[in-house]
N, C-alpha and C positions, 0 to 999 in steps of 0.2 A: 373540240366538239364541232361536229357538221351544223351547215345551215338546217338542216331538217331538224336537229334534236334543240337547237337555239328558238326556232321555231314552235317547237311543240312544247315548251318552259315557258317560253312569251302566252301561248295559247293556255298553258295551265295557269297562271297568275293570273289571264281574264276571266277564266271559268270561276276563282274559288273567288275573285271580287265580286261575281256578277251573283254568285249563292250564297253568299254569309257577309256582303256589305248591304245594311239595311238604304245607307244613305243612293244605290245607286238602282238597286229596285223599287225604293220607294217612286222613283221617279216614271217607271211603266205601271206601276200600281195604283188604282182609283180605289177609294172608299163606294161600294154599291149603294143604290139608295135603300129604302125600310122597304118597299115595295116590290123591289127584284130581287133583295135577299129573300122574301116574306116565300113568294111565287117558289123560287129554286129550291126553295128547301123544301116546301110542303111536299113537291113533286117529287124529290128522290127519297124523303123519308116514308110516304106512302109505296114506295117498292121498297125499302129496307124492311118496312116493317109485313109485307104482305109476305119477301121472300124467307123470311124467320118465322114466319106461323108455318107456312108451309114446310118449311127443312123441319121443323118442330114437331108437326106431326106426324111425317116421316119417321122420325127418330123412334118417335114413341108407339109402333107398332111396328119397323123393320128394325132396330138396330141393331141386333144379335146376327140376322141374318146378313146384314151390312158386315160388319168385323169377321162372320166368318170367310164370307168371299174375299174381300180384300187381303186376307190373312193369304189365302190359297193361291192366288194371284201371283205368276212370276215379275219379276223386274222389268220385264218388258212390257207386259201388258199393262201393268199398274202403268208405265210411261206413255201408251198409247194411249189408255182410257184419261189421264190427263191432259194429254194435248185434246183429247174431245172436248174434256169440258172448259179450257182454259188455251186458244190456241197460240201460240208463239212464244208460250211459257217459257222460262227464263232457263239456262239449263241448270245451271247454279246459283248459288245465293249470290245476290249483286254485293259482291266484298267492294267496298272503297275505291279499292284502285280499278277494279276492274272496270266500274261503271265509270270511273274517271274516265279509264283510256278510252272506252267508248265513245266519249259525251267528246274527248277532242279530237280522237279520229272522224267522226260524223260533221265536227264544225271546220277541221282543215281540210276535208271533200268540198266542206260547203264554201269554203273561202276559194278553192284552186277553182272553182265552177265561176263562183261569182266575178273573181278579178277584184273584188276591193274588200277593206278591213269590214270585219262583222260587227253587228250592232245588236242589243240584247234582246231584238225581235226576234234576230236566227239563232240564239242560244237557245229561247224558248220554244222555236221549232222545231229543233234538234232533242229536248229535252220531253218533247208534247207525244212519245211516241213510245213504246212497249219499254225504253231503257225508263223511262218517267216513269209509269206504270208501277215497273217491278220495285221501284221505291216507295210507292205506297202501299204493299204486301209484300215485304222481302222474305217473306215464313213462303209464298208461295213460287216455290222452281222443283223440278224435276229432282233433283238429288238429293231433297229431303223429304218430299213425298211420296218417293218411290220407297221411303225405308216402312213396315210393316206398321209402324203405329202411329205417326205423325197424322196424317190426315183421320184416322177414326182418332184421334185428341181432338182435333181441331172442327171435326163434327161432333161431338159431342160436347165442347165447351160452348160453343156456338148457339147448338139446337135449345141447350137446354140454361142457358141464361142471354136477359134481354141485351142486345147492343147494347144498352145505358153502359153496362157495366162494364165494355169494351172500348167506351168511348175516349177515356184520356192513355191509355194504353196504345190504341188505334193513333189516338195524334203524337203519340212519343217516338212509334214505328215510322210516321211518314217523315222522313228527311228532315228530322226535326230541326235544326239549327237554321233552316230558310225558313219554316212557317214559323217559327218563333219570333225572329228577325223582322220578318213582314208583319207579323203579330203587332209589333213594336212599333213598326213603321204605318201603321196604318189602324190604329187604335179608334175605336169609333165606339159609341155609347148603343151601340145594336147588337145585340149576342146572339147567338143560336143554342136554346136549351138542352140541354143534354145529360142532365145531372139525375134522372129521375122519371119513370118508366110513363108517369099519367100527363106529363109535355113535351115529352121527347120530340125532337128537332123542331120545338114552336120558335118562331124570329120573334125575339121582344126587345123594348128597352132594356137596358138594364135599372131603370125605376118600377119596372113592370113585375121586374121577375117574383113570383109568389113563394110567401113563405114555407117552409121556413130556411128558402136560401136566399132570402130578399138579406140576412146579416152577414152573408159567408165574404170573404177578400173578393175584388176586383178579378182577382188573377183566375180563381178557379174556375169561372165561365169561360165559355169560347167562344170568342169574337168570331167577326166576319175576317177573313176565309177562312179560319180556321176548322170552323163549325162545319160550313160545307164540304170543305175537301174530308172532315171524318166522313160525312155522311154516305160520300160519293165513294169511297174505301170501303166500309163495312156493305154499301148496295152490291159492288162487283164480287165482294169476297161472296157473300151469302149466294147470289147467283150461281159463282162456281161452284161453292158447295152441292145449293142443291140440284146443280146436272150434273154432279158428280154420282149422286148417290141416285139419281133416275136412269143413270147410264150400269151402275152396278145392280141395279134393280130392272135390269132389261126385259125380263122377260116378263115382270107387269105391267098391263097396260095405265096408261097416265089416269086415269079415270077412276081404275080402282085402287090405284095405292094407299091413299088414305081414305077411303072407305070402309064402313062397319063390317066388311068383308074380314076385316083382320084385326083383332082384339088388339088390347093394348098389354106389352109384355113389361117385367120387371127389368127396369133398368142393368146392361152387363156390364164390367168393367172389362176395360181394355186391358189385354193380355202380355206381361210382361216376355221380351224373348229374352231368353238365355241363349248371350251371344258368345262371354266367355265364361260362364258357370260362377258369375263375377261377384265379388263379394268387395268389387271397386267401384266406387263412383268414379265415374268422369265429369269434369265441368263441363266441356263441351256438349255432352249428351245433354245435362242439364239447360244449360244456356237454349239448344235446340229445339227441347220439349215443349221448355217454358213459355215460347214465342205462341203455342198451339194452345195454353192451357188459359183459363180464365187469372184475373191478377189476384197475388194474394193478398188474403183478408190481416190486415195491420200491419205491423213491422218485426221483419224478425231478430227482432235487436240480440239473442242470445245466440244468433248464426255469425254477426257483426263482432261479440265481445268474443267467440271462440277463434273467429280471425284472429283477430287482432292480439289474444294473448298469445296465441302458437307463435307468432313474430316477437312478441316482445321479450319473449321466452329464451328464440331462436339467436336474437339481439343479444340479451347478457349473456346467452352461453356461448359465443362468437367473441364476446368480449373477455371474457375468462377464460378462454382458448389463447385465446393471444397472448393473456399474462401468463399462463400454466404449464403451456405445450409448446416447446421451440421448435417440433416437428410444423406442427400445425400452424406457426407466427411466422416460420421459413415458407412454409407453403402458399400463404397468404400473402405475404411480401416479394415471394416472387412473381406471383401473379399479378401483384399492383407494378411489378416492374414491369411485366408484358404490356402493361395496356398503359406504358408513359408516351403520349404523345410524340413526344420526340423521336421515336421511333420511326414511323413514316418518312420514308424518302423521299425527295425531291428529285426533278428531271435529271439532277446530276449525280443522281443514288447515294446523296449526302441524308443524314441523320443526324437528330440532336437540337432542334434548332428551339431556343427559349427569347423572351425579349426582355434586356437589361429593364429594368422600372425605371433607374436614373436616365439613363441617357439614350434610352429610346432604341436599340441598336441590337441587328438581332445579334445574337452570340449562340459558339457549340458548346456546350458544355462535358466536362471531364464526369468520369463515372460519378464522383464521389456528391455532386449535384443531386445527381438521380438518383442516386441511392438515397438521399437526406430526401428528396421531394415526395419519391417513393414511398419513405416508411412516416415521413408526416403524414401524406394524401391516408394511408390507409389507418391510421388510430384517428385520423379527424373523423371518414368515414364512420368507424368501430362508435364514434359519442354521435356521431348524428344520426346514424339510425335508432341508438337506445334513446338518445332523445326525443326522436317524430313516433315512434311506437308505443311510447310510453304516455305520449301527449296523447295519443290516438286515442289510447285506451283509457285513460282518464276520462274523456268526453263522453266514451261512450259510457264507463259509468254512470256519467250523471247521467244520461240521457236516460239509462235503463230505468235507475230512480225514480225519474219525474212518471217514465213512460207506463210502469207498472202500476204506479199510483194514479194515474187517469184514463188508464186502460179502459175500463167498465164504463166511461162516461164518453169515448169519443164518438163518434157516429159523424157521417156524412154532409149533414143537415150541420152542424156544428161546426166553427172555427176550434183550429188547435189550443189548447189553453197557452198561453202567452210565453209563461217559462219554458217549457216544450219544444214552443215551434222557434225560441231564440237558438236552444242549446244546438236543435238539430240542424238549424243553418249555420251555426258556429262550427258544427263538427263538419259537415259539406264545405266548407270554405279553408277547414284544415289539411281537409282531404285534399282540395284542389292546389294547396299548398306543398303538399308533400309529391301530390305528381310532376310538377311543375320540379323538384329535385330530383325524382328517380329519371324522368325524361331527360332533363342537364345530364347526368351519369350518364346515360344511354347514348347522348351525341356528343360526350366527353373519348366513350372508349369504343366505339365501333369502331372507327379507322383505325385504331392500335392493334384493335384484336389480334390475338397471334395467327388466328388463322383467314383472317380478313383482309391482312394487312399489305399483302400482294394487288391487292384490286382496286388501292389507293393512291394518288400523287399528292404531295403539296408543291405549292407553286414555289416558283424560283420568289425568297426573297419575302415570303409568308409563312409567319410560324402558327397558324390557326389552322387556315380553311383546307381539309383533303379533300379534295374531290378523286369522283370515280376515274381511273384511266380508260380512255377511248378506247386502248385494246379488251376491253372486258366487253362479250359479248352481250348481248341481253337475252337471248338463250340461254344461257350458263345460269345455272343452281345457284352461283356464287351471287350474280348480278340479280336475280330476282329477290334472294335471301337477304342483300341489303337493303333490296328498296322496297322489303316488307316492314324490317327494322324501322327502316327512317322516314315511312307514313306514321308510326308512331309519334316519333317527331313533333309530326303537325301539331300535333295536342296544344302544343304551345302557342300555337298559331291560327289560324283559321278554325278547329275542329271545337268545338265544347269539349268539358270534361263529360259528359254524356252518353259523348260518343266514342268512346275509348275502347268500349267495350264490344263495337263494331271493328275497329283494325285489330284487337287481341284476336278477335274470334275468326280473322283473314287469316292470321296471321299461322296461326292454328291451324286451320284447314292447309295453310301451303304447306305448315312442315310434318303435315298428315302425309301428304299426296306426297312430297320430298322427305322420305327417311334422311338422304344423305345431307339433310341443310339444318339436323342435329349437331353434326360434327362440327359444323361453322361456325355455332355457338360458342360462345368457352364460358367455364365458368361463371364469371363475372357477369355477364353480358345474359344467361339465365339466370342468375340469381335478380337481376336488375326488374326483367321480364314476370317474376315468381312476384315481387313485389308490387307490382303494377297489377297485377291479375289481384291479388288481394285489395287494393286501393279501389278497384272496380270493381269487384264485387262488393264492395260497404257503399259503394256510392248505389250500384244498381238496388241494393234494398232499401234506399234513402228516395230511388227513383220512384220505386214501386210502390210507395207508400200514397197510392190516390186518396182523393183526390189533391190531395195538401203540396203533392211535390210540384205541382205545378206554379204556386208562387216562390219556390226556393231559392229560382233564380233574381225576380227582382229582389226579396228580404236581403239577397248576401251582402249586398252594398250595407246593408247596417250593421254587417259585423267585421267587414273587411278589414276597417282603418285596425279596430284590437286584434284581429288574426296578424296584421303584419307586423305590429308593437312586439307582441308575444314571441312571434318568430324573431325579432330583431334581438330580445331582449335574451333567448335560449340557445342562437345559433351563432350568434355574431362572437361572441367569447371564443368561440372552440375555432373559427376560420383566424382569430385574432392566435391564438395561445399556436396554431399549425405556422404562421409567418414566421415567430420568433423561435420556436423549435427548429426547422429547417435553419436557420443562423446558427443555431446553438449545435445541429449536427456537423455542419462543414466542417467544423473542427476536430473535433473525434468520433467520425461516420468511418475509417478506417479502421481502427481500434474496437468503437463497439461493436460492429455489423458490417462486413464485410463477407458479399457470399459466396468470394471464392475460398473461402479458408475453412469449409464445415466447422464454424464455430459453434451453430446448433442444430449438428452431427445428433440425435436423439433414437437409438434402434430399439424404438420400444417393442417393436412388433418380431424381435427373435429370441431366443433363448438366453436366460440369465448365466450370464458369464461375470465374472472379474472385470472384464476390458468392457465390453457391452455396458456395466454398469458405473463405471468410473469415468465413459463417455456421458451415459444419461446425466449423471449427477453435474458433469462440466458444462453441459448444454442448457441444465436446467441454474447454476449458476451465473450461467453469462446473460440469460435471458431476466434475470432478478435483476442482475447491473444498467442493462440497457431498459427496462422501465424503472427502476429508480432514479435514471437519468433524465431521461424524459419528463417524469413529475414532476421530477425540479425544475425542468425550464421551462416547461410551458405551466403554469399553475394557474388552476380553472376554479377555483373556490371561490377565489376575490370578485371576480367579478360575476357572479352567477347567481342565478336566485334560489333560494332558501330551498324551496321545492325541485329544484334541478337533479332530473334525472342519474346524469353525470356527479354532481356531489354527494347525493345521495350513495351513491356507487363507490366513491372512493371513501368514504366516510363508514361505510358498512364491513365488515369484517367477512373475507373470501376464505376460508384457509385453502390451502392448495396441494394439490398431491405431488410429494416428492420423493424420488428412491433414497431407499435408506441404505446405508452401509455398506457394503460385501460382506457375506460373513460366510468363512467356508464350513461347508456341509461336514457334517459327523463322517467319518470313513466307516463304512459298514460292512459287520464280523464278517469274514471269509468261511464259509462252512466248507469242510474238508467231504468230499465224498464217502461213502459209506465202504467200509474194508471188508467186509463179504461181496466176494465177485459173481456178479450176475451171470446168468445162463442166459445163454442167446434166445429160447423161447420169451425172456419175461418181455413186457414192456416197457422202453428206459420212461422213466416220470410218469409214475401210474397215479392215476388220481389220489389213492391209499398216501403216496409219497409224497406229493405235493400238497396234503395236509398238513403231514408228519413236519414238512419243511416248515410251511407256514407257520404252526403250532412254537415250532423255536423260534423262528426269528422276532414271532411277539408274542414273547407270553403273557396269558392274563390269569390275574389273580384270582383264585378259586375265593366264588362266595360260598357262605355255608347256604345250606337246603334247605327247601321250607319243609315245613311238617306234612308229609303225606295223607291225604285226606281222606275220608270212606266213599265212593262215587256208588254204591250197590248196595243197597239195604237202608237198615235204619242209623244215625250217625247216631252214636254214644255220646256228643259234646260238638258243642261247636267249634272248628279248628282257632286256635288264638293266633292273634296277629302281631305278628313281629312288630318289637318297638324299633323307631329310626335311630339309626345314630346320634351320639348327641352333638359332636361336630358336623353334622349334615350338611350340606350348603341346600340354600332353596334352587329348586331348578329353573333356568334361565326361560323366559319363552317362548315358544316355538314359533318360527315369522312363518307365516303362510306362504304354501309352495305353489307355485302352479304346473299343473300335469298337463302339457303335451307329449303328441307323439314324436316317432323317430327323427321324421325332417325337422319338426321347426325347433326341436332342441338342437342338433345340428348345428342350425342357423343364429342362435342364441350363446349358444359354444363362442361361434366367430364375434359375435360382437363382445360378450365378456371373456376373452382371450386372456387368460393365465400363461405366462411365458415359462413357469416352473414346471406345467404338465404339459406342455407342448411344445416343439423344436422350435418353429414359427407361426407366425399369423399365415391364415389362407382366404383369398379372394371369397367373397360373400355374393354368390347369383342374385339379382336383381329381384328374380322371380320369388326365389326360396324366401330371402325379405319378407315380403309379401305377402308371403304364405302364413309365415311364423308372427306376423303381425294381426293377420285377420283370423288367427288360428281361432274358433267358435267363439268369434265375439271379441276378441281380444282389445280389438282398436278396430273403428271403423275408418276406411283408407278412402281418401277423394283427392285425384288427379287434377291441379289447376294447370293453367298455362304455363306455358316452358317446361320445364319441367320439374317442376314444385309439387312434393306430393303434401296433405295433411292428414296425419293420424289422430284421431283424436280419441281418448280410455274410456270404454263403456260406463268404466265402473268408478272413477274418477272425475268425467268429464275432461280432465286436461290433454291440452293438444299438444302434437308437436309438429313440427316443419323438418321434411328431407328433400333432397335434391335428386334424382335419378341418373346416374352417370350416360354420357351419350354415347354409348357405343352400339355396332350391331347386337351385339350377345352382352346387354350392358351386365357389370358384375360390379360389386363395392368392395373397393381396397380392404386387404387389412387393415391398412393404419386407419383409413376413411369407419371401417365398422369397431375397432376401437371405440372413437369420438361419440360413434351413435351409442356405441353402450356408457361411456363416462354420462352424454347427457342424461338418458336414463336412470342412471342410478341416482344423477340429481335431482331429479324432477319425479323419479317415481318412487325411489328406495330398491331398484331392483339393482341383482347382482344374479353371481351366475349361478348360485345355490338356490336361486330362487325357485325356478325351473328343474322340474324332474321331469324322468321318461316314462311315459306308460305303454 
């Protein structure tokens, strides 16, 4: 590592001390007196509130004509008429690292100028300046206001509800984990009102404040600075708004725009584009939007419970893949073999390196280690995630309970009722519990990654730490794609769980703008990424929930110590019962699972053969031995509690699909050709004939005729009706078809693949998926991060969870569209009779 990059690592651990250590800014930070809070605020809330009557009235006699120009507007102009109103605009959304790199390329200029170490005067000067700025309105840069609808949201949300309602939303956008922190650090009995349109920005005591939020918590007021840096936020945004919209309004003079001159028109809605005729959400458009729209009104707790069932769904049917499928337990175990640690080379291109428990010392180990550590790490995995998805969703159960039952009674003005605001700090504190695992995975297997793992060294003589190789440029796809991963990271460290949802959404943009930093993913490492975007999205509508989420943070301290009990008492068995397992493999990890010998060889996805089938059924007996082995040695009953996910699991009765038998097919009759010799005119196999064929080869039994009935005149009698049989059977009943067209039955075909009407399985387009899933209604489909999709049944409600393969022309395996149809028929009753063609 060069003195410059040594340097610019020293200079990042001063920057993230100097913004999220309360104890070292407290130290440039003075509490204001009541007097010069009182002054500061009056003066900018008297332009907050002048430049919002004004944008207001605007709104409400131009706004139609507003969204139509800004609609017609190219990209370029929309980017000019923004720099008018907003000049040095940001060009893109300040992602994390970018404004990092900024903040210490600006203080290592400032440090080679000055000749000695900086002190947190020059931090704050470096930070006092447009990169500051764009932290307190990161909704406002160039590349998302130049898109056709974002700014008419964001005027319309604005004009036509008061700042109040913007106010803790506004302080959650400004950098929040430094004004929190200083929050903390500088707590004083002086607030700045903001909760409520007839005091908005008054400085009072907090004995002062007037009913009826003189009973609300501590927490939901906003202290000094808080209060003012909103105010000083929502003054500049309104500002720009409204010279934004006097600059698209050019050719009225300023005098008469809001004059009787112009009636007032019915409010327009902003015009959806159809960009891919899409019938997909994306999260990111969502996340986007959201920044521009007002917050929403309560909690969307049933957005919350269909997360989190689609995982916990995706969870047992993962785990029941692994006991069922040897294709699918082989595929998964090799992939826990790519990302073993040990992999990674050191300077001397050595491999393997683990550290003895007893005697301290590093050692290489022989395959049969890694194979045993391998296929423990990944069934611990298989119980810890049913176990955190299943805790998840419990919680939010109850929360739903309590939340629907006090629904009609919360309001503003009101503290949450008590059971309520415990459950949902308990469920935030599980949440930050479970990231805090999915983040450990994350910096467990980056380095391993198979395709990663080039761009890695560990050091001579350390069996942990990889760091990046010096030959990896920071140009390259490669180097920027890890050290978008491993801002993630930080979560653990410096960042709030809060802010997670700022490095996802970097992180997203990068592999937007980088198709090729798909491929550098694997598997694992998106699935890990898929989870994390769901954990962040329960927490973001945990956030949203104003104004109550703003004490969420100090309450968690009161449910911490039982969040870590709970976890101690559901996880620690299963890391216990993986130590003594891996013992118990070393000894017969040859014999059972061994993956150079295709022991589970499984070709489900070709044609039923004798040999095909006599394979499946060995595959699927080897795979019965090696988890009945496994149960036995690691046993998780004993020590686990009554409610445990995992016990509950093995206590439950799975049955499982296994091939039956061979049994060879009837030989069928040989029909001799017809002994009258054709004339070269006729045509050979004329429809006539290939009746006549058919007709033999299955004959059906002639029923007798009904009675023919009079249709012309007057009937003589009314025709009688045949009695039934008297051995009848009743007839079975009909399961409901669904009619699609030609493509998504197609696509439907591939995932319930019958091997008896078909030679092999065929690769499944990514697109056609898609298709055949939103076919009118069918499932609505929304894109989260990495590439996680969720479906969830209109008519059903239940969700489910896929993965998007990362290719350029991504397609899904046969075997891979198999699995999606097994889950299906689990979860839904569907089969491939389901499905007809219209």
């Amino acid at each position: 590592m060069s003195e410059h990059e040594k340097e610019r690592d020293r200079m990042r651990e001063k920057v993230n001390a100097w913004v999220f250590d309360p104890s070292i800014s407290s130290k440039f930070l003075s509490a204001p007196t009541f007097a010069e809070s009182a002054a500061s605020a009056e003066e900018v809330t008297a332009r907050v509130l002048c430049s919002y009557q004004s944008l207001q009235a605007i709104v409400m006699l131009h706004e139609a004509k507003i969204q139509n120009r800004w609609t017609k507007k190219t990209k370029e102009d929309r980017r000019k008429l923004l720099l008018q109103a907003w000049p040095q605009m940001n060009k893109q959304r300040p992602g994390c690292l970018r404004v990092e790199k900024q903040i210490i390329s600006k203080l290592m200029a400032a440090r080679r100028t000055a000749g000695k170490p900086l002190t947190y005067e020059d931090f704050s000067s470096a930070m006092a300046d447009e990169i500051w700025s764009s932290m307190w309105a990161p909704g406002v840069n160039q590349e998302d206001l130049c898109r056709p609808r974002n700014l008419l949201l964001l005027i319309k949300s604005r004009a036509r509800n008061h700042p109040y309602i913007f106010a803790a939303q506004d302080g959650f956008k400004m950098l929040n984990a430094q004004f929190r922190k200083q929050k903390e650090a500088i707590r004083t009995e002086t607030v700045v009102f903001l909760n409520s349109e007839k005091d908005y920005g008054k400085v009072m005591l907090r004995d002062d404040v007037p009913p009826p939020y003189d009973g609300l918590f501590p927490g939901i007021l906003f202290q000094i600075p808080e209060g003012i840096g909103i105010l000083r936020c929502q003054k500049r945004l309104l500002e720009f708004l409204l010279r934004s919209c006097m600059l698209i309004l050019h050719d009225i003079p300023d005098d008469e725009i809001i004059s009787d001159k112009y009636p007032v028109q019915p409010e327009p809605q902003v015009k959806k584009i159809q960009a891919d005729k899409n019938r997909y959400v994306s999260l990111s458009t969502m996340v986007e939007e959201a920044a521009y729209l007002p917050p929403p009104h309560g909690l969307d707790i049933h957005r919350i419970e269909s997360l989190l069932s689609a995982r916990l769904a995706a969870a047992e049917d993962h785990m029941l893949a692994l006991r069922e499928d040897p294709s699918y337990f082989e595929a998964q175990w090799r992939e826990e073999l790519d990302h073993n640690p040990g992999l990674v080379k050191d300077s001397q291109g050595r491999q393997g390196y683990v550290l003895n428990a007893k005697s301290g010392k590093v050692l290489r180990p022989g395959p049969a280690l890694m194979w045993a550590h391998s296929l423990a790490r990944m069934r611990q995995k298989a119980y810890e995630q049913l176990q955190m998805f299943d805790m998840l969703r419990y919680q939010v159960t109850v929360i739903k309970e309590h939340y629907l039952i006090h629904r009609p009674t919360i309001t503003p003005q009101k503290n949450l009722p008590g059971p309520l605001l415990y459950f949902l700090v308990w469920f935030r504190n599980t949440l930050h519990k479970a990231l805090k695992v999915i983040l450990l995975a994350i910096d467990e297997e980056l380095a391993s990654s198979p395709r990663l793992r080039r761009c890695f060294i560990r050091p001579d003589g350390n069996h942990q730490d990889a760091q990046i190789r010096s030959s990896v440029q920071e140009s390259t796809v490669d180097f920027q794609c890890i050290k978008q991963v491993q801002s993630l990271l930080r979560g653990r460290e410096v960042v709030e769980l809060d802010n997670m949802s700022a490095y996802l959404d970097s992180l997203s943009r990068f592999m937007k703008d980088k198709p090729d930093s798909h491929e550098l993913l694997s598997g694992a490492l998106a699935g890990h990424i898929g989870d994390l975007s769901i954990i962040t999205q329960c927490t973001n509508q945990l956030q949203t929930f104003y104004p109550w989420s703003r004490i969420f943070d100090e309450a968690m301290e009161s449910t911490d110590e039982q969040t870590s009990y709970a976890w101690t008492v559901y996880f620690n068995p299963i890391a216990e019962a993986t130590s003594s397992l891996v013992k118990s493999l070393l000894r017969d990890i040859p014999l059972l699972c061994d993956p150079t010998d295709q022991k589970y060889d499984h070709p489900s996805t070709k044609r039923k053969t004798k040999l095909n089938t006599d394979k499946m059924r060995q595959a699927e007996s080897n795979l019965d031995i090696l988890w009945d082995f496994m149960d036995q040695q690691a046993i998780l009953d004993q020590n686990l509690p009554p409610d445990s996910r995992m016990k509950c699991f093995h206590q439950a009765h799975h049955p499982k699909e296994r091939t039956p038998e061979w049994i060879e097919p009837s030989p069928q009759p040989i029909k001799h050709a017809p002994s009258s010799p054709r004339t070269g005119d006729e045509v050979p196999f004329s429809m006539l004939e290939r009746l006549r064929i058919a007709s033999e080869q299955s004959p059906v039994a002639e029923e007798p005729r009904k009675p023919k009935t009079k249709t012309r005149g007057k009937p003589s009698a009314k025709a009688p009706s045949l009695p039934a049989p008297p051995n009848a059977e009743e007839e079975e009943p009909i399961e409901e078809q669904i009619k699609v067209n030609a493509r998504a039955f197609r696509a439907f075909q591939k995932l319930f693949f019958d091997p008896d009407a078909h030679s092999e399985g065929k690769d499944l387009p990514w697109k056609d998926f898609l298709y055949a899933m939103t076919y009118k209604g069918l499932f609505s489909a929304e894109s989260l991060n990495g590439s996680l999709w969720v479906f969830r049944n209109q008519a059903t409600g239940n969700s489910l969870n896929f993965h998007e393969p990362h290719h350029p022309n991504p397609k899904i395996s046969a075997y891979y569209a198999r699995r999606i149809g097994t889950r299906m028929k689990r979860r839904l009753g569907w089969h491939a009779k389901t499905f007809v063609m219209v």
